[in-house]
C-alpha positions in Angstrom: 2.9 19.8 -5.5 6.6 18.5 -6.0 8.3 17.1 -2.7 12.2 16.9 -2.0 14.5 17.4 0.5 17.2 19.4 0.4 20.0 19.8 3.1 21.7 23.1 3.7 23.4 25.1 6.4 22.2 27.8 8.8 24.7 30.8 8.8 25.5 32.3 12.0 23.0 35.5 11.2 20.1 32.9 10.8 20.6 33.1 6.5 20.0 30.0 4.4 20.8 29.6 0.8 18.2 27.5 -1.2 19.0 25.9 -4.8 15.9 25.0 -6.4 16.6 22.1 -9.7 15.5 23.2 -12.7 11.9 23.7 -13.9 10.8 26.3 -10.8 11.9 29.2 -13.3 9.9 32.0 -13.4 7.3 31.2 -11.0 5.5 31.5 -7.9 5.7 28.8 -5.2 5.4 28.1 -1.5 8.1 27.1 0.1 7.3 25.3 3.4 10.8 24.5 6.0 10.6 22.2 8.7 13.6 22.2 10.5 14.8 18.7 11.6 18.7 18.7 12.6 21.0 16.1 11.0 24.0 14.7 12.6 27.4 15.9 11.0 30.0 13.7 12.8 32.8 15.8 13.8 36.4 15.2 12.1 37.7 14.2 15.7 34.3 12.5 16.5 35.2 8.5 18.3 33.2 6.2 15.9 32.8 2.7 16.6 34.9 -0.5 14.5 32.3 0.6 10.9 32.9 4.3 11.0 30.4 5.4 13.1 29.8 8.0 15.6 29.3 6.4 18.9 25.9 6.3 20.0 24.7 7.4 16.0 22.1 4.6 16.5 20.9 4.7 19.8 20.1 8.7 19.1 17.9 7.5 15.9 16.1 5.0 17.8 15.0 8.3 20.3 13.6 10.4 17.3 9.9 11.6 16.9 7.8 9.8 13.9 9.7 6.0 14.5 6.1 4.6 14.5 6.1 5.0 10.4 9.1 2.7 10.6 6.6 0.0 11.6 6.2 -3.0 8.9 2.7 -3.9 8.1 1.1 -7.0 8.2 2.5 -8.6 5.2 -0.7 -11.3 4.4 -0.4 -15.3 3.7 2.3 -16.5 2.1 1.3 -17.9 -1.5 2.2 -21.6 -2.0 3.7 -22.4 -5.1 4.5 -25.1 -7.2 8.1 -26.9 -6.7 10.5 -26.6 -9.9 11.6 -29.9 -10.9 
């Protein structure tokens, strides 16, 4: 099973358009969509002093599934030799 993400556009009739890379030629495949917006900052959109959108950050922080964001414990630190 091969995994990517592709982004595309919803037409106003509900229609998406889906280019698949090559090597899916001639073959039968599920296709499974979940729908999860992305922000597209408007041309006229007030961004912040780096370029971007106000409060572009403060709406990641509020999406579902920021618990696999979480670092694991990262074990004990090996001791090494000083270089001379």
């Amino acid at each position: 099973m091969d995994t990517f993400v592709l982004h595309t556009h919803v037409s106003a009739d509900g229609h998406i358009t889906l280019t698949l890379p090559a090597g899916f030629e001639n073959q039968a495949i599920e296709v499974v969509v979940r729908r999860s917006p992305i922000v597209v900052p408007k041309l006229d959109e007030p961004v912040d002093a780096l370029g971007w959108p106000i409060g572009y950050f403060e709406m990641l922080d509020n999406m579902p599934g920021d618990d696999i964001l979480e670092r694991p414990e990262q074990g004990e630190y090996e001791e090494r030799d000083e270089i001379e």
